[in-house]
N, C-alpha and C positions, 0 to 999 in steps of 0.2 A: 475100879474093881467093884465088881456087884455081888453083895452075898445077904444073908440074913445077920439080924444080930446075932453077935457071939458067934461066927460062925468060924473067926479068926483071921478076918482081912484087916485090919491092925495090927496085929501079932506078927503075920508073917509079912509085912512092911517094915517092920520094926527089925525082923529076923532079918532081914534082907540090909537092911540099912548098919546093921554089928550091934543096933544097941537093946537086943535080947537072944539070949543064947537057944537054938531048939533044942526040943525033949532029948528028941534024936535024930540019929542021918547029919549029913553035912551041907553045909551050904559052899553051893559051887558059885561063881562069878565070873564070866569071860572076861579076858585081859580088854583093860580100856576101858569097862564100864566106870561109870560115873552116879555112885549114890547118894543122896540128902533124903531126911525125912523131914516132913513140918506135919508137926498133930495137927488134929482134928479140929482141937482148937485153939485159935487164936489171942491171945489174952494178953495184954500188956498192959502193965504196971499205973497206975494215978499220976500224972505229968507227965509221964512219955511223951514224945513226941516220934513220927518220924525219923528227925534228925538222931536225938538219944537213943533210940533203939538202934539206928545200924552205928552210930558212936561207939557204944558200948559191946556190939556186937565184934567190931574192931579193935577194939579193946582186949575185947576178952580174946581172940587171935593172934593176939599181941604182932600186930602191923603197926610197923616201925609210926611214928607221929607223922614224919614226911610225906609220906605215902597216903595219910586217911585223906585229905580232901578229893584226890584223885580216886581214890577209892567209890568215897561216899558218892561223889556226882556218877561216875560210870555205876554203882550195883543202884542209885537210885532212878536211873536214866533206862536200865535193862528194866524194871518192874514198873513205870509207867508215872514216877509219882515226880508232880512239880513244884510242891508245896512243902516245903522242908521241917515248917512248924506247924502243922496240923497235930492237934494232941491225938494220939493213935488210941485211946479210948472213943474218940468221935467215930472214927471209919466204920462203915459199913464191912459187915462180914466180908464180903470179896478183897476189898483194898486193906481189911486185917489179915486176909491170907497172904497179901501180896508182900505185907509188913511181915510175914515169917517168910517169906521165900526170900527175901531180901538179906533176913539174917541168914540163912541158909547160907547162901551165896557168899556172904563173905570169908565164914568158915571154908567155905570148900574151897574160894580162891585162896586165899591162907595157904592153906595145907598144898595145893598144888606149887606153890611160892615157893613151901619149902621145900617140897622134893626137887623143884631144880636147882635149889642151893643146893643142896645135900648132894643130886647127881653132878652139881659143877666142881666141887673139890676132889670128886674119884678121879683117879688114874684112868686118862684117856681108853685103854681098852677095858677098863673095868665097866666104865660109861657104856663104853659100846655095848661090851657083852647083856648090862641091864637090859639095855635099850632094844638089840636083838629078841632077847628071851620073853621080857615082858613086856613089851610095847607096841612091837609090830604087830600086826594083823594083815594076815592069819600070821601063826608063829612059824618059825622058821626049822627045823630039821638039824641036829646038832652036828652035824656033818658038815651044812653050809654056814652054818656060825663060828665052827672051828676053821673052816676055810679062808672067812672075811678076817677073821683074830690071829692067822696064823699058829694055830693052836692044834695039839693033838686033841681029837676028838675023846679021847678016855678022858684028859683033865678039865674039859667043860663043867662037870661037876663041881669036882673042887674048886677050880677058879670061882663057879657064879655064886658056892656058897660064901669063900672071901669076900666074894666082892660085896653081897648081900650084907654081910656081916659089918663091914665096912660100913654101909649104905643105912644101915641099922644104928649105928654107933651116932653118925652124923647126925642122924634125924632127932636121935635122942637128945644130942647136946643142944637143936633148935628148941626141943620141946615137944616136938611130935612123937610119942612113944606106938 
């Protein structure tokens, strides 16, 4: 994105990513998109290293201990880095970006983690109906969603707010609000 200073390409990254509310109007999102933001800039802590920053990044996504080494090699293996104790005060600007995209990444795989938990304990067509409504691409026409679900098409609503609800409840108890 190219603008001047101040002009609010920041802002509206940020808008886009949830973690700043606009003045006004709504922000739309087509189903399936996929958002992270990493400022501007890069800065980690005196003794970091590679390894402690996406550690900790794991951490703070609360990824079961089992799971972090497989973690750490695949999100460090995606952003290019083969040196696992480089103090991340050393890196050059570019490979400090790479070291926030990195944490990025494991947040969002997190959070992806848990919505298949969350979507594996629903009720088979509760799954489905999600999965219908907000998954596919393009969406589907509640006529052939109720057809696949065996469903009257007037109680699609009600159902997917259930199910939503439902879907809502789980995610809560993982931690994902």
């Amino acid at each position: 994105m190219i603008g001047p200073n101040g002009s609010g390409k920041s802002t509206l990254l940020e808008i886009l990513a949830g973690r700043v509310t606009p003045d006004t109007g709504d922000v739309a999102v087509r189903k399936g998109t996929r958002l992270s933001c990493v400022s501007q800039i890069s800065d980690f802590a005196a003794g970091d290293t590679v390894l402690s920053v996406v550690e900790r990044a794991l951490q703070n996504a609360a990824v079961p201990q089992s799971e972090r080494a497989g973690r750490i090699a695949e999100t460090l293996g995606r952003v290019g880095f083969t040196d696992r104790d480089v103090p991340a005060t050393t890196l050059s600007g570019g490979w400090r970006k790479r070291l926030a995209i990195a944490e990025s990444l494991v947040q969002q795989t997190q959070e992806e983690q848990m919505l298949r938990e969350a979507m594996g304990v629903l009720a088979p067509k509760c799954r489905r109906l999600i999965e219908l409504l907000f998954f596919e691409t393009p969406s589907r026409p509640y006529s052939e969603v109720a057809s696949e679900l065996g469903l009257a098409v007037g109680s699609i609503g009600f159902t997917r707010q259930k199910c939503i609800d439902r879907l809502r409840r789980r995610l809560g108890e993982l931690g994902l609000d």
